[in-house]
ZATORZA-141370 format. One record per residue (C-alpha): residue number from 1; x, y, z. Coordinates in nm, 2 decimals, m for minus. Layout:
+-----+--------+--------+--------+
| pos |     px |     py |     pz |
+-----+--------+--------+--------+
| NUM |      X |      Y |      Z |
...
+-----+--------+--------+--------+
end
This chain:
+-----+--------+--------+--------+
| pos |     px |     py |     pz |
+-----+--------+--------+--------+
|   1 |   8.47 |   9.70 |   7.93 |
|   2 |   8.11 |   9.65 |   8.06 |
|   3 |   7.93 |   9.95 |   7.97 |
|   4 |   7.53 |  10.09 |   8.00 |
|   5 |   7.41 |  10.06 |   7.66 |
|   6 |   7.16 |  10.35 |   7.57 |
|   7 |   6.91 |  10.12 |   7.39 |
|   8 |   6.67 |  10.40 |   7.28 |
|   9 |   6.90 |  10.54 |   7.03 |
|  10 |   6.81 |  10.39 |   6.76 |
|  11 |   7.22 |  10.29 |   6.64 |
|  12 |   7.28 |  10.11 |   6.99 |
|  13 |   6.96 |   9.94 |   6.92 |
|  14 |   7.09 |   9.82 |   6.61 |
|  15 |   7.37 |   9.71 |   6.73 |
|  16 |   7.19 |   9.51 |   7.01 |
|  17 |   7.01 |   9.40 |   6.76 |
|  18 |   7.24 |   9.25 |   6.57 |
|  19 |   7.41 |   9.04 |   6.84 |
|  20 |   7.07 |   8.91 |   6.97 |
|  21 |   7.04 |   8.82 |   6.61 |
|  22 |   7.34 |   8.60 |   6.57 |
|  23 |   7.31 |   8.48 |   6.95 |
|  24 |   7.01 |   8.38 |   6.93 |
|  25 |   7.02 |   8.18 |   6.61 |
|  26 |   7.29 |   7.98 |   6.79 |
|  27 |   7.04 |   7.89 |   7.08 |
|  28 |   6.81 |   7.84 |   6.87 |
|  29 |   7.00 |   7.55 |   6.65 |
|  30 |   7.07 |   7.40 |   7.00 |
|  31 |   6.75 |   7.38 |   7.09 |
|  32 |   6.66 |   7.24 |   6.75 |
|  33 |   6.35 |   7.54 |   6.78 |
|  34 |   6.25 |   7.68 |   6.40 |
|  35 |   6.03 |   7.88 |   6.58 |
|  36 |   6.27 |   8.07 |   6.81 |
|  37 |   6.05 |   8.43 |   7.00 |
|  38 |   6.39 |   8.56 |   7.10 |
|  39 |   6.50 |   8.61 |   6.71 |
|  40 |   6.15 |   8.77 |   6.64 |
|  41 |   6.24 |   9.09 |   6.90 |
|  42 |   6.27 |   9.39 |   6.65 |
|  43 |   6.48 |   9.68 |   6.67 |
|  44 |   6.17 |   9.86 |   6.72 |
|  45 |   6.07 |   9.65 |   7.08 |
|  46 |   6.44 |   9.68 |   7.18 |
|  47 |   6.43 |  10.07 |   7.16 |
|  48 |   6.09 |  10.08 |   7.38 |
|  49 |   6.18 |   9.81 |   7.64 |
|  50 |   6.17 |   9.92 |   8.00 |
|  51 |   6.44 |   9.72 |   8.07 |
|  52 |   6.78 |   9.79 |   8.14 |
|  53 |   7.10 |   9.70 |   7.88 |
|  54 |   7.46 |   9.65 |   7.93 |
|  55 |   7.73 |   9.52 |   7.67 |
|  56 |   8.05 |   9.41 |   7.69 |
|  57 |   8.25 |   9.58 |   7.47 |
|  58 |   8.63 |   9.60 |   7.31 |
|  59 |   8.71 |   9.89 |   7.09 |
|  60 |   8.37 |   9.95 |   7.07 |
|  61 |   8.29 |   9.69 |   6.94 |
|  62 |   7.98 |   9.49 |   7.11 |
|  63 |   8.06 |   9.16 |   7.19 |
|  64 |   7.78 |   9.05 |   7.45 |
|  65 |   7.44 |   9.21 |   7.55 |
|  66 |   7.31 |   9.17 |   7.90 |
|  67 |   6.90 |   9.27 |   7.95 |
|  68 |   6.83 |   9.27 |   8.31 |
|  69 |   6.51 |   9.37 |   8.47 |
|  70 |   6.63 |   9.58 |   8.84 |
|  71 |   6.34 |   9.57 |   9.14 |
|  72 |   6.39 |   9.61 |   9.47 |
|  73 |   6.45 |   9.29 |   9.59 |
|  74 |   6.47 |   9.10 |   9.26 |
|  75 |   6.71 |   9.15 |   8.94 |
|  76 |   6.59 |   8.92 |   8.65 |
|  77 |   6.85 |   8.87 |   8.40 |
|  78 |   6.64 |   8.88 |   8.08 |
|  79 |   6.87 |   8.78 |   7.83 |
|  80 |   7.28 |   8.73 |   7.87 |
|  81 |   7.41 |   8.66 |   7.44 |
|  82 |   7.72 |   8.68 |   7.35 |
|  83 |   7.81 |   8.69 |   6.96 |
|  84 |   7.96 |   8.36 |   6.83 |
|  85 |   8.26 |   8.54 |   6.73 |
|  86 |   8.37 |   8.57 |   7.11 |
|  87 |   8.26 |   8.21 |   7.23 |
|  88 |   8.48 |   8.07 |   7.53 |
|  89 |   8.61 |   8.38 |   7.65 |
|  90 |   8.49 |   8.42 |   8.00 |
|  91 |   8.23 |   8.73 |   7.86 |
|  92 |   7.99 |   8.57 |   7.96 |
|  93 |   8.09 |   8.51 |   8.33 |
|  94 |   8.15 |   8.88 |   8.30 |
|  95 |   7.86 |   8.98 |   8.25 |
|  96 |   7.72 |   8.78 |   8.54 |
|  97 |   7.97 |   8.87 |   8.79 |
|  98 |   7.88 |   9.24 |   8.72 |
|  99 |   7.53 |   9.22 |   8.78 |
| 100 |   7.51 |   9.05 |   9.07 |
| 101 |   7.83 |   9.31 |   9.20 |
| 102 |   7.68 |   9.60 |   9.05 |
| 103 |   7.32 |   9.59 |   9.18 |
| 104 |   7.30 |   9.41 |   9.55 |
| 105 |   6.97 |   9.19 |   9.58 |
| 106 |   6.83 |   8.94 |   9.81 |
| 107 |   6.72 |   8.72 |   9.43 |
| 108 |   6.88 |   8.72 |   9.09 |
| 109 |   6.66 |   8.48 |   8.85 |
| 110 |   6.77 |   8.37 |   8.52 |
| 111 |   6.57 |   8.14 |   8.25 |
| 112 |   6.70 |   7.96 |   7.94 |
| 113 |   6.62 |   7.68 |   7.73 |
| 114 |   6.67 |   7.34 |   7.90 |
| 115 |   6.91 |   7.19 |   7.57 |
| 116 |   7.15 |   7.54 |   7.62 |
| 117 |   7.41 |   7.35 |   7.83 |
| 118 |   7.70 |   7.65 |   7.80 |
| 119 |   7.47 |   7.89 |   7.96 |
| 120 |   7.31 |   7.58 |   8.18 |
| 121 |   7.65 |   7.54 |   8.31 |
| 122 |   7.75 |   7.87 |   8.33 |
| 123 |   7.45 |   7.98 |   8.58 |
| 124 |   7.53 |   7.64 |   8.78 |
| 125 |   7.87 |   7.75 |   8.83 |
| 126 |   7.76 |   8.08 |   8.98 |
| 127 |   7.56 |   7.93 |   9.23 |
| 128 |   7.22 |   7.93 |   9.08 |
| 129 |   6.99 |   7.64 |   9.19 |
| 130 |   6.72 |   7.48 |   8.94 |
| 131 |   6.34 |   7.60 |   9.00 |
| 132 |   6.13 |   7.47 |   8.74 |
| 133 |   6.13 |   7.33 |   8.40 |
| 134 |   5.84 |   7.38 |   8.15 |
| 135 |   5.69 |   7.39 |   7.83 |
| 136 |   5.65 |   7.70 |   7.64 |
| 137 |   5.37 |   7.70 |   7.37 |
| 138 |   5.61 |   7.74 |   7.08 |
| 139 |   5.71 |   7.38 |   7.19 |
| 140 |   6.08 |   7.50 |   7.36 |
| 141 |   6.14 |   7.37 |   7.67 |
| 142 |   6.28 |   7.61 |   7.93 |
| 143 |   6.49 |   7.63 |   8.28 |
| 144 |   6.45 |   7.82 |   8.58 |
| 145 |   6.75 |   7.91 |   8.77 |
| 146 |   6.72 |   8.11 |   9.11 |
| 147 |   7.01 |   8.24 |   9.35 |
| 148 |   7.01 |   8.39 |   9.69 |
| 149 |   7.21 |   8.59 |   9.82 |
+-----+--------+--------+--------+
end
């Protein structure tokens, strides 16, 4: 079940948390980055982001966190982790296919690192064209995916 996630309560923040932490560390390994910003968000910035948080849960237990940043004509999913535990199970693709059902916008943009193939692949198959690769100053190359509906 894909649910809002109250993120300023400090437990569900935890809990967010804690799956960025072990997502993350994945990405990071695959990106071969020891210096990895994602894994440096604290459960402190998570509680005061103005962005909006979903999971993906089972027995409430949270499998997947989805960020998204909702504008007008714009959604920016800001981060899409799922916890290695739950790998390969189409959570994922969930996720996706409920925000781009749940909030209708003319552009959904997406950014990862450029050696993260599963989530590479994953945005490719939804449609999502390439934009723009670059260099971020922590020395992690990134991707830019756009898609228009």
């Amino acid at each position: 079940m894909i649910k809002l996630l109250h993120h300023q309560e400090s437990s569900v923040a935890k809990q967010i948390y804690k799956t960025f932490q072990v997502s993350y560390a994945v990405e990071a390994g695959l990106l071969g980055s020891n210096d990895f910003p994602p894994l440096k968000r604290t459960v402190k910035d998570i509680m005061e982001s103005n962005t909006t948080f979903y999971g993906y849960l089972k027995k409430d237990v949270l499998m997947a966190v989805m960020e998204i940043q909702i504008n007008k004509t714009h959604i920016h999913i800001q981060s899409l982790t799922v916890d290695p535990l739950y790998f390969r199970q189409g959570i994922g693709n969930s996720l996706l296919n409920f925000s781009i059902n749940s909030f209708p916008s003319e552009t959904y943009t997406v950014e990862t690192g450029l050696g993260n193939i599963p989530a590479i692949l994953l945005y490719e198959n939804f449609g999502f064209i390439k934009q723009k690769t670059w260099m971020t100053e922590v020395g992690i190359e990134k991707i830019a995916f756009k898609l228009k509906k």
